[in-house]
N, C-alpha and C positions, 0 to 999 in steps of 0.2 A: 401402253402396258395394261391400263383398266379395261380397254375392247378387247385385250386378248386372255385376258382375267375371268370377262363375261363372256367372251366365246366358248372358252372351254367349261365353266362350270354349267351353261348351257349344254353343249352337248353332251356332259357324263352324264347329263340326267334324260338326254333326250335319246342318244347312243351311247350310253355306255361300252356294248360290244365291242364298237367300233374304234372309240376311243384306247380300249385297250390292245385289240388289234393295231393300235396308230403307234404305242407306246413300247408295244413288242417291237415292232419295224423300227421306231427310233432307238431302242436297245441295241439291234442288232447293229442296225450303221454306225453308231457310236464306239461298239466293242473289234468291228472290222477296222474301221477305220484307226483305232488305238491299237490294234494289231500291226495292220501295215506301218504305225509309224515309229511302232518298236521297232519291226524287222528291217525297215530301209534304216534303220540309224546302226544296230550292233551284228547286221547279217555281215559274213565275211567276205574276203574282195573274191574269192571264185563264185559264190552267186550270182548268178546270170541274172539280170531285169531289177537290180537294186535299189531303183526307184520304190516313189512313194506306190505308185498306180501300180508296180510288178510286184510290190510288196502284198497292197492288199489279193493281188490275183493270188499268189501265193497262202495267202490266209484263207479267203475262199475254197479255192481247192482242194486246200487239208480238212474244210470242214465239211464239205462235200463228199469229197473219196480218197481213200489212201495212196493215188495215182499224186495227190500234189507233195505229200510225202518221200514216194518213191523221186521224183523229181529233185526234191532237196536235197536225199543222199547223194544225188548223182553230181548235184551241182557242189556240195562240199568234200565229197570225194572220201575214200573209205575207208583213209586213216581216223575218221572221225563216226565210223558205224557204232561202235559203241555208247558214242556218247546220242547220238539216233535213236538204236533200240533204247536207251534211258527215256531218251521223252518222249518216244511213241508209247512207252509201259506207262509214263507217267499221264497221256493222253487218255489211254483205255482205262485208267483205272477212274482218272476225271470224269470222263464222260459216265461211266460208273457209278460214282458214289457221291460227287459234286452234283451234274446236269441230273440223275436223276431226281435226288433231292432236292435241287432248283424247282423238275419240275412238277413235282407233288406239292410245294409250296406255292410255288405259281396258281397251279390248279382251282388251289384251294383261296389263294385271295384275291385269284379273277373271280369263282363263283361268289363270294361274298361281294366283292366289290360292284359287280352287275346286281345282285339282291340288294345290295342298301340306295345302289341309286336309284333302280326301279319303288321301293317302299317309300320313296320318300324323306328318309332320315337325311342325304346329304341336304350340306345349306346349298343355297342358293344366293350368287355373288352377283348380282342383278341395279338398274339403275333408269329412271323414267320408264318403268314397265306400269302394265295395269294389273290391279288383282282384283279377282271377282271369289268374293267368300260365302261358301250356299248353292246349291243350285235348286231351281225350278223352272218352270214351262218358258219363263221367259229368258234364261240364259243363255242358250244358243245363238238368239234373235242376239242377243249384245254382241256377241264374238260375230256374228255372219255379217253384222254391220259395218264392222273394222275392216270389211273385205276392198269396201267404195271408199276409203280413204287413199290419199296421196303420199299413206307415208307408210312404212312397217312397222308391225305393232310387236311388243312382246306380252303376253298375256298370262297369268298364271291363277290360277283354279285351286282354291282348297276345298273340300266338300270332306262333313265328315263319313261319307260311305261309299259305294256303290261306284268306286273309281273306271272302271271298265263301261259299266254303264253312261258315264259322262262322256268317257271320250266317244262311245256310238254316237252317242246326240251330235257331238261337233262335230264326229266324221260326216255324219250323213245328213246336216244341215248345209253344212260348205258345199259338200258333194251336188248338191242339189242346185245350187247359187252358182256352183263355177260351171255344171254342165249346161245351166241357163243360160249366163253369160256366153259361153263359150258358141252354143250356140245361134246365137244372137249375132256373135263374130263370125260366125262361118255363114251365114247367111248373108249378110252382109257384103262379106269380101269374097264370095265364092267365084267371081269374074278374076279376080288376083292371080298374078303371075306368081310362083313359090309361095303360093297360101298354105300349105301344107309344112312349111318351115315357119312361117310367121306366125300359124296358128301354135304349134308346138312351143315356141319362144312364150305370145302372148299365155297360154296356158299354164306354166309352168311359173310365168313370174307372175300371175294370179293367185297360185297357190303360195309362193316362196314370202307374200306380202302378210304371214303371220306367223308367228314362232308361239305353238301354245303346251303350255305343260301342267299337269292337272296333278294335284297330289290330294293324298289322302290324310285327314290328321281335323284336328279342332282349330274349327275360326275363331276361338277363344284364346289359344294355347299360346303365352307368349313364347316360348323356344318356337313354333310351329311358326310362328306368324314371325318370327325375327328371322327362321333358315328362309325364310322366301322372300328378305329382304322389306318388308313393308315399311319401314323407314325410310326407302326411295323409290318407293312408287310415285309416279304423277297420278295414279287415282285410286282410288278403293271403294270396288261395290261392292256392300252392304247385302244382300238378296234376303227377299222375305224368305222364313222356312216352313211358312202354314202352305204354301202352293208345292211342294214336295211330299210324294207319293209317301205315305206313310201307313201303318200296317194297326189296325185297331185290335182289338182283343178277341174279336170271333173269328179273326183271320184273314178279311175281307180289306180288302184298299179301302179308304177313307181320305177325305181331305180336310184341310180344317179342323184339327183334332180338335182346336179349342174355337172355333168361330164365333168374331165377334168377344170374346175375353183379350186379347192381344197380344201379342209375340213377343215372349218373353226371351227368345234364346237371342232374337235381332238385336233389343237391346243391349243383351248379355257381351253379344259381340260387340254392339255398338261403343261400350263402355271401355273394351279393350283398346278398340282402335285410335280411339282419342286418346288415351292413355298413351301412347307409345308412339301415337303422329305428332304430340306433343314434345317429348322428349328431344333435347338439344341436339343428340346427333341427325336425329332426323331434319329432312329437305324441306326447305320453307313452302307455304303457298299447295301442300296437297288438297284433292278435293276429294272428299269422302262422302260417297252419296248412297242416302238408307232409302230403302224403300220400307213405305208404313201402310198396310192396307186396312188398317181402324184405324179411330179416334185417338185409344188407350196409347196405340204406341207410337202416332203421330203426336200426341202431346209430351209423352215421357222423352220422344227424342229432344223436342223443344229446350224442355227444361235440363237435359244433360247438354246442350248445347249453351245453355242461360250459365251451365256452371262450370264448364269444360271446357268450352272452346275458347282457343288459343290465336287470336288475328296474328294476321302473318304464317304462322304454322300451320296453320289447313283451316281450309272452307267448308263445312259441314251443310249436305242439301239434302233434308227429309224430302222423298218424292213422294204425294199420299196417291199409292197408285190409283185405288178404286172411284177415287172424288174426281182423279183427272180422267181417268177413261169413261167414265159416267157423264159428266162436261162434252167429251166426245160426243158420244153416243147421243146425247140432247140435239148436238149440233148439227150431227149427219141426219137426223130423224127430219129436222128440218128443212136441211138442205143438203142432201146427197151426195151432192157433188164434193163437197170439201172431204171425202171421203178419200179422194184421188189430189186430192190438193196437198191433204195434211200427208200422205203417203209419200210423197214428192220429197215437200219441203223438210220434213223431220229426218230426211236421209242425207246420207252423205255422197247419197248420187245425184248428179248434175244439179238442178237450182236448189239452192237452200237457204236457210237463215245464219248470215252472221252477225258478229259486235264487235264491236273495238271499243278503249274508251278515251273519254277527249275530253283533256283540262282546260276550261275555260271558266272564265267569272260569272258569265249567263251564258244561256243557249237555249233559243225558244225553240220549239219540234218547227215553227214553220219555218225560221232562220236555217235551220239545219237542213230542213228539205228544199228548199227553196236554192241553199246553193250549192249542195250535192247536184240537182239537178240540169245546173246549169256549166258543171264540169266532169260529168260520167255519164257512159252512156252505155257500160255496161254491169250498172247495178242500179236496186231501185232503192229510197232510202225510203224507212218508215217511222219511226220515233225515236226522241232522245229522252232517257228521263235521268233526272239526276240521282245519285246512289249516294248511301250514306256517308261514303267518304269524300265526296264533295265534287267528285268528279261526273261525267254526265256518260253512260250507256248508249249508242249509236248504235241501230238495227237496221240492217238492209237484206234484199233479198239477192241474189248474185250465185253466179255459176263455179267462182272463185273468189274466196279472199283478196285476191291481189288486185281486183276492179274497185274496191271498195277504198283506195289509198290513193292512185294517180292522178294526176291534175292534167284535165285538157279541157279544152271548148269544145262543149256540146251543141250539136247541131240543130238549132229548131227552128221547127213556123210558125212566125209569131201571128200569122195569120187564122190559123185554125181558132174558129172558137165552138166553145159548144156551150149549150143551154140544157143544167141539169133539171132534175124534175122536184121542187123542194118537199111537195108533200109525197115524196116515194113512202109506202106502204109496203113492207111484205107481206104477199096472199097470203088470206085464211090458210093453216095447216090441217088437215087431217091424217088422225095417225092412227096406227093399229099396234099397240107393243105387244106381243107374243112371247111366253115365259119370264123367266127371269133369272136373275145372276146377282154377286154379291153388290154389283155396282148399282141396282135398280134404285135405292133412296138417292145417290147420287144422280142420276137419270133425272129424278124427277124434280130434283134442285135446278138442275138446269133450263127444263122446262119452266119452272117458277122463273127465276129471273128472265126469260126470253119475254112471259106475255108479259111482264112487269113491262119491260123496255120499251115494247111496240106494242104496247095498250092502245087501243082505240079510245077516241075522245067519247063515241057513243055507249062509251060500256062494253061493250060487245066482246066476247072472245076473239082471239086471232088465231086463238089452239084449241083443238079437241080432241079426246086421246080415248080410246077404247082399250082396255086391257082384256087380255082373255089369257088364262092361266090357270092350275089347277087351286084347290082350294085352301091347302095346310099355304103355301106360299102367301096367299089375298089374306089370311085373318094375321099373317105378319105383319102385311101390309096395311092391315086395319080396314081391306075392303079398299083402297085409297078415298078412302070417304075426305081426307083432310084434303085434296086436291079440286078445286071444282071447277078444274077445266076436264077432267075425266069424266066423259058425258056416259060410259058405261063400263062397267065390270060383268063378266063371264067366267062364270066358275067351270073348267074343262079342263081335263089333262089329253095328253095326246092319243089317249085312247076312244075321244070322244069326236070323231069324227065327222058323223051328221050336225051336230051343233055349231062346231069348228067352219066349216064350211059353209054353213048358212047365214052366220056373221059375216066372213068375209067377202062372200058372194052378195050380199045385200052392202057393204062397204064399197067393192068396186064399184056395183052398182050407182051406189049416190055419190063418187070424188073417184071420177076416171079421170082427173084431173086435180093435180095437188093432195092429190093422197098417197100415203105411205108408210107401208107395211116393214115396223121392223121385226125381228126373229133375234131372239137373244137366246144364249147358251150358258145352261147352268154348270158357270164355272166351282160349285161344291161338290159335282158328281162324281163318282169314282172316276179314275183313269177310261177305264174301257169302255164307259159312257159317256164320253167326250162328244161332244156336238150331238147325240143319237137326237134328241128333242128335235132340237132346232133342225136336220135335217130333215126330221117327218113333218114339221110344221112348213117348210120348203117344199115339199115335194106336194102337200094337199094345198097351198097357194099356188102351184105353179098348173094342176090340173086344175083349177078354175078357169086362172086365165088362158089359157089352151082353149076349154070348151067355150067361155065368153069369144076367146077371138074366132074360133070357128062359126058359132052359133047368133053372133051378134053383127051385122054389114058395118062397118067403123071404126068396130072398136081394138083402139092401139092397146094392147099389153106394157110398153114401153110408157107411156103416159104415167102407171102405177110406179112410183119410185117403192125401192127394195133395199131395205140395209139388213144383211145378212152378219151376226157373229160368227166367228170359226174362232172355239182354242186351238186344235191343235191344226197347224200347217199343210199336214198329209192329208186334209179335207178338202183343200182347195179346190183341186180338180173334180171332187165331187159336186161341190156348191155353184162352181161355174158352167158346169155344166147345165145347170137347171135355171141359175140368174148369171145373164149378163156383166151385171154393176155391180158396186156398191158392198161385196162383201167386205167386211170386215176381220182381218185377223187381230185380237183383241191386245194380245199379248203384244204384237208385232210393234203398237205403237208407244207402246210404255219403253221397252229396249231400245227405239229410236231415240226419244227423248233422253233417255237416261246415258246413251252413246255421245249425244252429243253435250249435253252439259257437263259430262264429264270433260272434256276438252275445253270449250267454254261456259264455266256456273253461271254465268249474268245470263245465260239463255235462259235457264228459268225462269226467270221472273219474268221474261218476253211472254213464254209459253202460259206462264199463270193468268198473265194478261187477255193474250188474244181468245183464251182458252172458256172464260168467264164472262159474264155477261155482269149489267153493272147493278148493284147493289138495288133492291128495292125502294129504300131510303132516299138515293141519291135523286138530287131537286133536277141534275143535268144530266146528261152522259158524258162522261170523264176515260170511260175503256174504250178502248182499242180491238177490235173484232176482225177478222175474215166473213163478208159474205159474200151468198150469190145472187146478184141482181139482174132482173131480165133487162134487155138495151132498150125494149119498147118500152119501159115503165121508169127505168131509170135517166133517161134523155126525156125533154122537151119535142127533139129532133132530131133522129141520127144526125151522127157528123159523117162526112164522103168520106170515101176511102185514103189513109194519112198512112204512118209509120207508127210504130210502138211507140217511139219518142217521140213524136206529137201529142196520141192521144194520152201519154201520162203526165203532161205537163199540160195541156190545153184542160183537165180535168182538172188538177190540181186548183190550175189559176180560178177555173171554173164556183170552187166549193165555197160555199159560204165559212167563216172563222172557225163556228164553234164546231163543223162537222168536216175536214178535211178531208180528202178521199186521194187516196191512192190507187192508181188501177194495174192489177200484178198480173192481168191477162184473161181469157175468156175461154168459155166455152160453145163450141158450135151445135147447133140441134144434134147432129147425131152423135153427143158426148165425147166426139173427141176437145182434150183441152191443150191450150194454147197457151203457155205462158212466157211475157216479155224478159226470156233470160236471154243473153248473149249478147250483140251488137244490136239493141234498139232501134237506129237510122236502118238496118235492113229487114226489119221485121213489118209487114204488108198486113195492113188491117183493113176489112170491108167489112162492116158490123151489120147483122140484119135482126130484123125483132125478135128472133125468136135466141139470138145468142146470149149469153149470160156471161155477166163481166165478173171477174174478182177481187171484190174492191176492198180495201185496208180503212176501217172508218168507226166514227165513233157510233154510230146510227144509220 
């Protein structure tokens, strides 16, 4: 009864039309068929077809045309005409003065009835749905994520405006994802006997894998937030509202009306939502996740959580967007590749990160991998840390959940061994950061902790970073005089092209190798200046290396790593068109995260981990990182060509205590990546100097 409770208050709100059309057609069956079973009980015995089924033909007929009528008189014959003409006057006048004023009434509480379910006023009788309260640049990314799940989602959207406009976003987000998909599928199976049945099937239940309904009304408003059920939601995102287009006083788009003073209406919401995820009726264990893109409301949410939150009744997870996508962006600057890595594993398509959690008295990380390994062989395991409630957090990488629970014996050589390289270094970096965005102090936090970690014993730098930028942005920055791995600043906006160019061309110049150009995008620009920067600073780095590779016998283009920003999406194809690799959709990987922690919260704290580099202060290394290591600097001695489950446990046994290494797979010179997801024993490794492994480690 409760699935068919939520079917239907699902569809009045998603067809209403339809539904009343469904409501008319069961009106009528109901009033025919209570017809026919008047008329088969008191019709008289000269009526012909006296049954139940000759009854309702009988009812039909008459309501049809007056041939079923004429029929009747015939069949009770015409000592009883009179009492005939009685009920056919009494028909005509019914039809008359009853059915019409039925249907003026009808009329009149269909069109209201379609009006209040499209406005949004009815409740909504809903149960483990998601709601997304807010929208901005990143909301769509969360709904198109829900697409690579294995399960159907229901999802419901309150936003207080511009309803029509949300649902474009979602249409033509999906749209864009299932024509990808789809054809991905036809390419694929285009050899297929009845491909053109199996495509239409797979297509359709591509699409039928979300149920989404977007209303209009305040994420504040408790009636608002009660008619959509938020009591039994399994999550509630929070969205920042300083990244929504917003209309300033001269009339112009703006963003960040208040940048840097903090988001006061997120709280506002935020205060609600605890309020009322709180309360008794509500479903134990929801997870309510804020995104905080400052300090001010990264710390407010803290302390409403220090005073609010309710264990057991929901799990409150500040995500602080711009500190984590800044963290990124450190990352990729350094090594590119995790670019396609974190792209991968933050999805919900094929390999990814999961957890489960496991009660035990102790559980040391090596005991835990040590015999994960040696009874799976299709997932990799990577750390246990224990949680405040006493239980211990297990992280693995794996193409499903369900590898991550079986017990068999895994197959290995105990013969393979290999000889790591203990004083591994990562090369010198050289980087070029170009513009800038809200994330840039975080940027360069990350930067700090990296040369902290892989300091050189001779002093020396391991990084060095050239900023070029125009000038109101540098004296925010203070010039980055407090950085002194920033061996220069360039004061240029994108209109300064000869200057622009002669940095970068004397930069290729000196680091055609191990250098790299990133292009950030000033996400405070208005709307319709979305990426324009960062696309011009692309297109004047890309005619460089053009003329370097024509003009110069040698010289690789490809050597230069490129981490490209892109906000908005519909850029992609422009940006790939000019670089290869390594862009960046900004937004893309905060809605990843945020997708998945909702389903599991203990991922964040995975993500904060690998995400972070370790504390200045710290005497050891204690975090947990993703890098890329080359095979010729990382080995002693290639190891011969083995199986995926050789070489992750022949490393494994390999690593000295304090620096355990995990290897989640590699990449080949020409950037295709490889990673050990699926059956292990069949994955064929030949490792050569120039590949690069993906190793899980503390250093």
């Amino acid at each position: 009864m409760k699935r068919v409770r939520e079917w239907i208050s699902v569809k009045i709100v998603k067809a209403p039309g339809a539904m009343v059309l469904l409501g008319i057609l069961f009106a009528n069956v109901v009033i025919i068929g209570t017809a026919g079973f008047v008329i088969s009980s008191l019709a008289p015995p000269s009526l012909e077809n006296r049954g139940f089924w000759g009854s309702v033909y009988h009812t039909v007929t008459m309501i049809l045309g007056v041939g079923g009528v004429e029929n009747l008189v015939e069949n009770i014959g015409q000592a009883n005409v009179v009492y005939v003409l009685c009920c056919v006057s009494a028909v005509i006048i019914g039809l008359i003065v009853f059915t019409g004023a039925i249907i003026g009434y009808m009329s009149e509480l269909i069109s209201s009835f379609i009006e209040n379910a499209d406005s949004g006023s009815r409740k909504l009788h809903l149960s483990n749905h998601i709601v997304i309260l807010n929208w901005n640049t990143r909301a769509a990314e969360i709904i198109n994520e829900m697409l690579h799940k294995n399960t159907r989602e229901k999802v419901v959207v309150l936003v207080s405006g511009n309803r029509d406009g949300v649902l474009s976003d979602i249409d033509e987000r999906l749209s864009d994802t299932m024509d990808a998909e789809n054809d991905a599928v036809r390419e694929a199976c285009a050899h297929m006997r009845f491909f053109r049945r199996r495509f239409y099937r797979l297509k359709h239940s591509f699409r039928n894998k979300l149920t989404i309904i977007v209303r209009e009304g305040d994420p504040w408003s408790t009636k608002q937030l009660s008619d959509i059920s938020i009591q039994f939601a399994k999550s509630v995102i929070i969205l920042s509202s300083h990244i929504s287009s917003i209309l300033d006083r001269s009339g112009h788009k703006g963003r960040f009306g208040h940048a840097g003073k903090g988001d006061s209406l997120t709280i506002k919401t935020m205060l609600q939502i605890v309020q009322m995820t709180s309360e008794e009726e509500s479903i134990d264990n929801q997870k309510v996740i804020v995104e905080a893109e400052d300090d001010w409301t990264l710390t407010l949410a803290h302390t409403i959580i220090g005073h609010k939150a309710q264990a057991g009744k929901h799990n409150i997870i500040p995500v602080p967007v711009n500190r984590i996508l800044g963290q990124i962006f450190s990352q990729f600057a350094i090594m590119p590749e995790l670019n396609l890595v974190y792209s991968t594993l933050f999805s919900h398509k094929g390999a990814a990160f999961y957890t489960q959690s496991v009660s035990a008295a102790s559980l040391s990380e090596e005991e835990f991998v040590s015999e994960h390994l040696d009874h799976h062989l299709q997932s990799i395991p990577l750390t246990a840390v224990r949680g405040d409630d006493g239980k211990y957090q297990c992280y693995y990488m794996s193409t499903d959940e369900q590898y991550i629970r079986g017990i068999e014996p895994a197959a290995r050589n105990h013969d393979l061994r290999v000889s790591l390289n203990p004083d591994f270094m990562i090369k010198d970096r050289h980087i070029v950061m170009m513009g800038h965005n809200s994330k840039t102090a975080a940027i360069m936090g990350g930067f700090d902790a990296f040369r902290e970690e892989w300091k050189k014993k001779d002093g020396t730098e391991v990084l060095d970073v050239i900023v070029i930028d125009d000038e109101e942005s540098l004296v925010k920055q203070n010039h980055y005089k407090q950085y002194p791995y920033v061996a220069k600043v360039i004061s240029a906006d994108i209109f300064n092209k000869d200057l622009i160019c002669s940095v970068i061309d004397e930069f290729i110049g000196a680091h055609n190798e191990g250098g790299c150009i990133m292009i950030l995008s000033d996400d405070t620009a208005p709307d319709e200046e979305f990426d324009a920067n960062a696309l011009t600073y692309l297109v004047l780095v890309q005619d460089i290396l053009h003329r370097r590779s024509v003009n110069t016998p040698g010289f690789d283009p490809c050597r230069i790593d490129m981490v490209v920003e892109i906000l908005n999406p519909k850029n992609f194809d422009i940006v790939s068109s000019y670089s290869r690799n390594n862009i960046v959709i900004s937004n893309r990987y905060i809605s990843k995260i945020v997708m998945q922690i909702g389903e599991k919260d203990s991922l964040f704290h995975f993500y904060n981990d690998i995400l972070t580099y370790d504390d200045p202060n710290m005497e050891e290394a204690v975090s947990k990182e993703l890098y890329i290591k080359k095979a010729a600097d990382f080995f002693n001695e290639l190891p011969g060509a083995c199986t995926a489950a050789d070489l992750i446990r022949a490393v494994y046994r390999s690593s000295p205590n304090d620096n355990r290494s995990v290897v989640l797979g590699y990449f080949r010179p020409d950037g295709e990546m490889i990673l050990f997801a699926g059956d292990q024993s069949n994955i064929r490794v030949a490792l050569s100097e120039e590949d690069k492994l993906i190793v899980f480690s503390n250093h």
